[in-house]
C-alpha positions in Angstrom: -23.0 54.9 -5.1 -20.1 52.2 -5.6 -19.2 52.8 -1.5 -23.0 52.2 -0.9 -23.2 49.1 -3.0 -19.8 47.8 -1.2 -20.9 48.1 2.4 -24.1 46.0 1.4 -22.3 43.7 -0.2 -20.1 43.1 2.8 -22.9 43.2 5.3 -24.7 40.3 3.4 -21.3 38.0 3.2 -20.9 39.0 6.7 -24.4 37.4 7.3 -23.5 34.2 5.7 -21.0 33.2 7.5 -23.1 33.7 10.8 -25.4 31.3 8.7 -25.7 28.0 11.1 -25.0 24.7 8.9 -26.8 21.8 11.1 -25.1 18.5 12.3 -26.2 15.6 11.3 -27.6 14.4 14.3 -29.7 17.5 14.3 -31.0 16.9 10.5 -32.1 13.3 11.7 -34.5 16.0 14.5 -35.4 18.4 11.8 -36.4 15.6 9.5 -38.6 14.0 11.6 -40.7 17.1 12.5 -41.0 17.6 8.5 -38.4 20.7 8.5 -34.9 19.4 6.8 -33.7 21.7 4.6 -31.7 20.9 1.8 -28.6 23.2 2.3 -26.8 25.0 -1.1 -23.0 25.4 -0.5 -21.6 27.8 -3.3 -19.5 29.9 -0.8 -15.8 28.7 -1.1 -16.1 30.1 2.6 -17.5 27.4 4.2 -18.8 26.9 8.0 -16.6 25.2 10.0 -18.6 22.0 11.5 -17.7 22.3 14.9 -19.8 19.2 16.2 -17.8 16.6 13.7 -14.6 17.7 14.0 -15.1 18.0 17.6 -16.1 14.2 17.7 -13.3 13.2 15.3 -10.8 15.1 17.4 -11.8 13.4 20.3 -12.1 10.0 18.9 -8.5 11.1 17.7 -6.8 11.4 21.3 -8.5 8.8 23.3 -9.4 6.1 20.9 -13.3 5.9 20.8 -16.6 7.4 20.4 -17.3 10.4 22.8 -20.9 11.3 24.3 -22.6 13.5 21.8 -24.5 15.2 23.8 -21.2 16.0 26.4 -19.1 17.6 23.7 -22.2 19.5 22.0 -23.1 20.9 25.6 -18.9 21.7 25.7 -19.3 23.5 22.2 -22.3 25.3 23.4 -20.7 26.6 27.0 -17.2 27.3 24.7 -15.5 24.3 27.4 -14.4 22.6 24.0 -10.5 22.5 23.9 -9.3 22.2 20.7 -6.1 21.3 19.0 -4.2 24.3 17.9 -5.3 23.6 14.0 -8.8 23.1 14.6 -8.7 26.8 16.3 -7.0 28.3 13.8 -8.8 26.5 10.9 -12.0 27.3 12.8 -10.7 30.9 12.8 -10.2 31.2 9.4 -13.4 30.2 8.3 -14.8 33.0 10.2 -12.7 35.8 8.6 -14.0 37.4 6.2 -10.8 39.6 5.3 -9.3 37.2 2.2 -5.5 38.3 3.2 -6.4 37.5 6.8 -8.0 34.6 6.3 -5.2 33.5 4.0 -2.3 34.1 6.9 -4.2 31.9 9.2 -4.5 28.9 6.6 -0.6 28.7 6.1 -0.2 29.0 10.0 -2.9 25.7 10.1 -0.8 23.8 7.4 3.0 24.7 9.2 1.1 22.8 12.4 -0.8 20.2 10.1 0.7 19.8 6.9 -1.6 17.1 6.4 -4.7 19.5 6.8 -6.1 19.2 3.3 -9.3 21.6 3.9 -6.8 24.3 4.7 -4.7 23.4 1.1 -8.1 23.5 -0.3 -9.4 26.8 0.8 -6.4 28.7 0.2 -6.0 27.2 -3.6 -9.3 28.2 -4.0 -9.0 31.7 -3.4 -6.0 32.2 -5.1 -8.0 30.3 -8.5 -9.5 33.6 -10.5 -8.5 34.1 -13.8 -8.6 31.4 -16.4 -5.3 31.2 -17.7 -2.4 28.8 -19.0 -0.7 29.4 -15.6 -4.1 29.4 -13.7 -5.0 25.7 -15.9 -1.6 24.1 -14.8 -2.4 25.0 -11.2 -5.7 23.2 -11.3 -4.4 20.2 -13.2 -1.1 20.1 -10.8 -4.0 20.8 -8.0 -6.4 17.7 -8.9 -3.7 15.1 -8.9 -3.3 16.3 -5.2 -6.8 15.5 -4.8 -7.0 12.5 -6.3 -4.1 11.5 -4.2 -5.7 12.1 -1.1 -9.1 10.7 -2.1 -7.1 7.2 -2.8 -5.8 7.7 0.5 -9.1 7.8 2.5 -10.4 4.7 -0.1 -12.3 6.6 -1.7 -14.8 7.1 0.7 -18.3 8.8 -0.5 -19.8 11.5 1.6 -21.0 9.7 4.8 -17.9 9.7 5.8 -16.8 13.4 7.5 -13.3 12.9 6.9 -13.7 12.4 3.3 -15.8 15.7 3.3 -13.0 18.2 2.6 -11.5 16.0 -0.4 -14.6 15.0 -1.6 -15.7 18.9 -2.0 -12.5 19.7 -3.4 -13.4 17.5 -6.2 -16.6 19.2 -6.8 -14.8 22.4 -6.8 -12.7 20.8 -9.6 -15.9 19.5 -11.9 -17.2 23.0 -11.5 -14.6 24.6 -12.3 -13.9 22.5 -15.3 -17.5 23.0 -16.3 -17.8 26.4 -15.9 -14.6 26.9 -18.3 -15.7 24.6 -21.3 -13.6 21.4 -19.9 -16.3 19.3 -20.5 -14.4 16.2 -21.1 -12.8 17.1 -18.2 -15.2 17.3 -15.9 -16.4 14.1 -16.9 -13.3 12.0 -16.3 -13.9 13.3 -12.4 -17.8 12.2 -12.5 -17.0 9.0 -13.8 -14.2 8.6 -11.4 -16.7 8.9 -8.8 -19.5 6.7 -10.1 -16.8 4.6 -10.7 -16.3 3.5 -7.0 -20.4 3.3 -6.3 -20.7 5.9 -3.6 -23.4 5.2 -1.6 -24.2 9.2 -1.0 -22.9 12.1 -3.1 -21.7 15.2 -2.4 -24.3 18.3 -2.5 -25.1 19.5 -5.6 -22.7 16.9 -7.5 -25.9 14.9 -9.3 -26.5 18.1 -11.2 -23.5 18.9 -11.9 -23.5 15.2 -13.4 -27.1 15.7 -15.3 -26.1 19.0 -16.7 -23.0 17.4 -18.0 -25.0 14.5 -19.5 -27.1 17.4 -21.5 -24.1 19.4 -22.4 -22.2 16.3 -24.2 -25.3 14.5 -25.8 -25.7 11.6 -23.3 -29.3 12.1 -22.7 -29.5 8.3 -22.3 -27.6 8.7 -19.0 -29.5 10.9 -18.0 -32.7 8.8 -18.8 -31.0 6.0 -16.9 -30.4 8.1 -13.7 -34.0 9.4 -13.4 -35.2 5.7 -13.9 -32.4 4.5 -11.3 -34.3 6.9 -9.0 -37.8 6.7 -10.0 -37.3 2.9 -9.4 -36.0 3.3 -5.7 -38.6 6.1 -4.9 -36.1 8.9 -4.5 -36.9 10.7 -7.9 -37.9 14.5 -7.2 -38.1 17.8 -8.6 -34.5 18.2 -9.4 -33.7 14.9 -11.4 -37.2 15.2 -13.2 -36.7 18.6 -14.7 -33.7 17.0 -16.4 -35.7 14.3 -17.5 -37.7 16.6 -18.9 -35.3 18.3 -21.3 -33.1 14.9 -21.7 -37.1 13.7 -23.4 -37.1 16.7 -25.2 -33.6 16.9 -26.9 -33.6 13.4 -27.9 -37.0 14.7 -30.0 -39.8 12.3 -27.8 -41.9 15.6 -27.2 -45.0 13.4 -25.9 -43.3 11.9 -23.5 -41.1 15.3 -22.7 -44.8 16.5 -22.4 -45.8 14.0 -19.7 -43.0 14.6 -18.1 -43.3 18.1 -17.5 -47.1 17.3 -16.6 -45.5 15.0 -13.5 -43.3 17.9 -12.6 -46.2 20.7 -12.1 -47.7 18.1 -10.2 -44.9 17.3 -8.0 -43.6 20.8 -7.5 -46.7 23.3 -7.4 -44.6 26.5 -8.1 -43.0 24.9 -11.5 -45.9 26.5 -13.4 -45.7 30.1 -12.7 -41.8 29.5 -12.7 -41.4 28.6 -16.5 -44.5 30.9 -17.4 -42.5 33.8 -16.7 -41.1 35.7 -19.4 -37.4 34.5 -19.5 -37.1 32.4 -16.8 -33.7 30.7 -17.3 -32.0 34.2 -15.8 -34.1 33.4 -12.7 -31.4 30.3 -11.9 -28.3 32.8 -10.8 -30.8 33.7 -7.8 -29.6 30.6 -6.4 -26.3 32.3 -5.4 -27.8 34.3 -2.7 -29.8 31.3 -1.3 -27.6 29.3 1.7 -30.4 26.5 1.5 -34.1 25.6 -0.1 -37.0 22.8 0.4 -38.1 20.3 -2.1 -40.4 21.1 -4.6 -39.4 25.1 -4.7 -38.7 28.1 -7.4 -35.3 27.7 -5.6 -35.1 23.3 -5.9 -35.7 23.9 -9.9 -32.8 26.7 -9.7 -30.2 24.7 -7.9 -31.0 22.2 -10.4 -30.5 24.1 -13.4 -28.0 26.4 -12.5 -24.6 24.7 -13.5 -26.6 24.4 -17.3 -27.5 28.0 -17.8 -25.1 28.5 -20.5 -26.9 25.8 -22.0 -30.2 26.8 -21.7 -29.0 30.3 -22.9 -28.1 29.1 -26.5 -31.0 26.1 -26.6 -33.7 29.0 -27.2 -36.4 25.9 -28.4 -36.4 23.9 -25.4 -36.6 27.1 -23.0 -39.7 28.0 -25.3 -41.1 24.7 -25.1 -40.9 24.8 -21.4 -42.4 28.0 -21.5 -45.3 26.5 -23.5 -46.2 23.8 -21.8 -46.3 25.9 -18.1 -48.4 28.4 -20.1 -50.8 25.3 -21.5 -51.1 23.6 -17.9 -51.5 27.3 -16.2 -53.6 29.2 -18.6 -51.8 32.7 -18.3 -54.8 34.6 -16.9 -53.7 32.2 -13.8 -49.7 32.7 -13.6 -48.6 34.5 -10.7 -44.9 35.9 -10.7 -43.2 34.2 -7.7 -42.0 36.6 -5.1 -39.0 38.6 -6.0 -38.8 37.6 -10.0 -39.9 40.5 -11.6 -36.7 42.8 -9.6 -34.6 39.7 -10.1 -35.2 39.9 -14.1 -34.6 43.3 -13.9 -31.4 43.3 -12.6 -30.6 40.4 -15.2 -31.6 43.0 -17.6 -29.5 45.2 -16.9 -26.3 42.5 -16.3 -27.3 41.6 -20.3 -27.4 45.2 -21.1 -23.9 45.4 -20.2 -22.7 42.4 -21.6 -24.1 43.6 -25.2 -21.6 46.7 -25.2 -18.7 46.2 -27.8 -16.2 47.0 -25.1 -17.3 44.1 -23.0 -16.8 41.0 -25.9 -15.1 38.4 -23.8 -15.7 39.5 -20.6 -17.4 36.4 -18.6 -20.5 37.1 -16.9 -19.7 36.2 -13.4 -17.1 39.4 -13.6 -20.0 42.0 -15.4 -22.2 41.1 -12.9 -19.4 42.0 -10.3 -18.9 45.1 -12.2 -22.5 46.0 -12.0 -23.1 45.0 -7.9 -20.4 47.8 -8.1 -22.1 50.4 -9.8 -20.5 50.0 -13.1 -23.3 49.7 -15.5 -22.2 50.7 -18.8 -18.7 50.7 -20.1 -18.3 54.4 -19.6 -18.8 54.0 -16.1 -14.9 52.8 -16.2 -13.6 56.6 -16.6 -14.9 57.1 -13.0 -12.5 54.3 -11.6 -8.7 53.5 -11.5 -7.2 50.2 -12.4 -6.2 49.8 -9.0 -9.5 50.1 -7.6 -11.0 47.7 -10.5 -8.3 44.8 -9.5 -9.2 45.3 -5.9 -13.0 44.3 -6.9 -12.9 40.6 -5.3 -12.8 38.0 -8.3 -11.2 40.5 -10.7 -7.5 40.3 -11.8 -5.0 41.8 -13.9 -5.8 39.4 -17.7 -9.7 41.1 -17.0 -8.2 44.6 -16.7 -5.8 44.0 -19.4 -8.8 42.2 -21.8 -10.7 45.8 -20.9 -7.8 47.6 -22.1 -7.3 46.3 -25.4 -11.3 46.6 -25.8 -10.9 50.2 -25.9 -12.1 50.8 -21.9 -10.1 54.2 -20.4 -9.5 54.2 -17.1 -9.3 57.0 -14.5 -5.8 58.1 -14.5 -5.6 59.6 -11.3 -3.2 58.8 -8.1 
């Protein structure tokens, strides 16, 4: 069952990575035929942008701007020659073999040692466990970053060369975030404010907004959705924080009208906080590459890097709850597509969690357990340690947390 569950798994990382990520010049197409998507980057895998680096390469060697349309047409017909650490970079982010991939990042920084999305990528995958030693990577890690940031002048996310730092950053916030670091985090978002981008980095503004919520500045994030509302860029994803920032500082009317605007800008927000526990419904975002605006999948992007939060806050997701139920009527509330199985697999993630021998464990790694076929903690007797630390994301402090919560392990060879 595990072997069966693996070979899925692998097939649908394999299909992301095929996934095409669209130029910019080809956004500015798609949004003028009404199509852009929004793209969601949560792979640290990401798609090499052949079209940019291409262009910057090129700018590189012959000191200005190439014809577009010549070096996409080389991309397209493979003509495109590129410098020996483009290829191998480019390689790399189509391996999906971690050692692999790994081998060719160090060959890309002997070439380039100044090839910071290479550093990046191959910190990343060796950042799992959080630990003393694991914390003192990150922190030695970010002053590398910052470093490199000063160096471009802190340019914000127009700029493609800025791109690798600038998501290394993000990487930091979230990782900071995700590990109780709040103040942390911070420091990096006001660092960034601090220079007045003039775009930000995908995903960043809610990593920001959830921030706001988790460390009582709902004025901030009052001020943000006003900031927007008043330059007409206010959608679905800053109003839903508007929303709860309303409703914690105890201003339920107006939290009330605010939730009324959001069912009227986004048509499936009803039926998505009707549902019976509808905060697990955010961690479908991970298997999402991209969504539209106004979406089930817009409000989970949005919400996602606060689920801990709305976890514990059991009043606000009830209030939520009530007031899609009082604008719906229930006889009227239509589970989206896909919820039901997805809250049954949630179900069974929480299932697991509740067992004694899993107190501590994080629930990113029970849910890797269980896309493994471990569903309870006796499932462990049918597995070796070995073959639990090959599980990707799991190390040796997990194993050795299982351990001392009483977990046996198969003993074979």
């Amino acid at each position: 069952m595990a072997k069966k569950k693996n070979r899925k798994k692998e097939l649908k990382r394999q299909q992301k990575l095929n996934i095409k990520v669209i130029s910019e010049e080809e956004a500015a197409w798609t949004e003028a035929l009404a199509h852009k998507p929004v793209f969601v980057e949560r792979r640290r895998i990401q798609n090499f942008d052949e079209q940019h680096t291409a262009i910057i390469q090129y700018a590189d060697e012959h000191g200005d701007y190439p014809d577009v349309q010549e070096i996409s047409h080389q991309l397209r017909n493979g003509t495109f020659i590129w410098n020996p650490d483009h290829e191998l970079f480019r390689k790399a982010m189509h391996t999906p073999n971690k050692y692999k991939r790994n081998n060719l990042l160090k060959q890309v920084l002997e070439l380039n040692p100044d090839y910071f999305a290479a550093e990046f990528h191959l910190f990343a995958s060796e950042v799992e466990d959080f630990d003393l030693p694991t914390f003192e990577k990150v922190l030695e890690f970010e002053a590398l970053v910052l470093s490199k940031w000063k160096t471009n002048r802190y340019n914000d996310w127009n700029y493609f060369e800025s791109r690798p730092v600038l998501t290394a950053l993000l990487f930091l916030i979230e990782y900071y975030m995700g590990e109780g670091c709040y103040h942390k985090a911070l420091e990096l978002v006001d660092l960034y404010l601090s220079k007045r981008p003039e775009r930000f980095p995908p995903n960043f503004v809610f990593c920001m907004l959830s921030l706001y919520h988790m460390t009582g500045q709902e004025i901030k994030v009052e001020r943000f959705y006003q900031e927007a509302l008043n330059k007409g860029k206010c959608d679905d994803t800053v109003l839903v924080h508007a929303v709860i920032a309303a409703f914690l500082r105890g201003k339920l009317e107006e939290a009330r009208k605010l939730f009324a605007k959001l069912a009227e800008m986004n048509t499936e927000a009803i039926a998505f906080f009707a549902a019976k526990d509808w905060y697990f419904q955010v961690f479908e975002i991970e298997e999402q590459e991209f969504y539209y605006p106004n979406s089930n999948e817009s409000l989970m992007a949005s919400l996602y890097p606060l689920f801990d939060f709305l976890e514990k806050n059991i009043i606000l997701t009830e209030f939520l709850s009530n007031e899609a139920k009082k604008l719906g009527g229930k006889e009227h509330i239509t589970i989206p597509y896909g919820l039901e199985e997805g809250l049954a697999e949630l179900a069974d993630l929480f299932s697991l969690m509740g067992e004694p021998e899993m107190k501590g464990i994080r629930m990113d790694y029970a849910r890797i357990f269980l896309d493994n076929g471990i569903s309870t903690s006796a499932d462990f007797k049918d597995w070796t340690e070995k073959e639990v630390l090959a599980l990707k994301g799991i190390g040796p402090v997990t194993v050795k947390k299982l351990k001392e919560n009483g977990i046996k392990f198969n003993k074979a060879n």
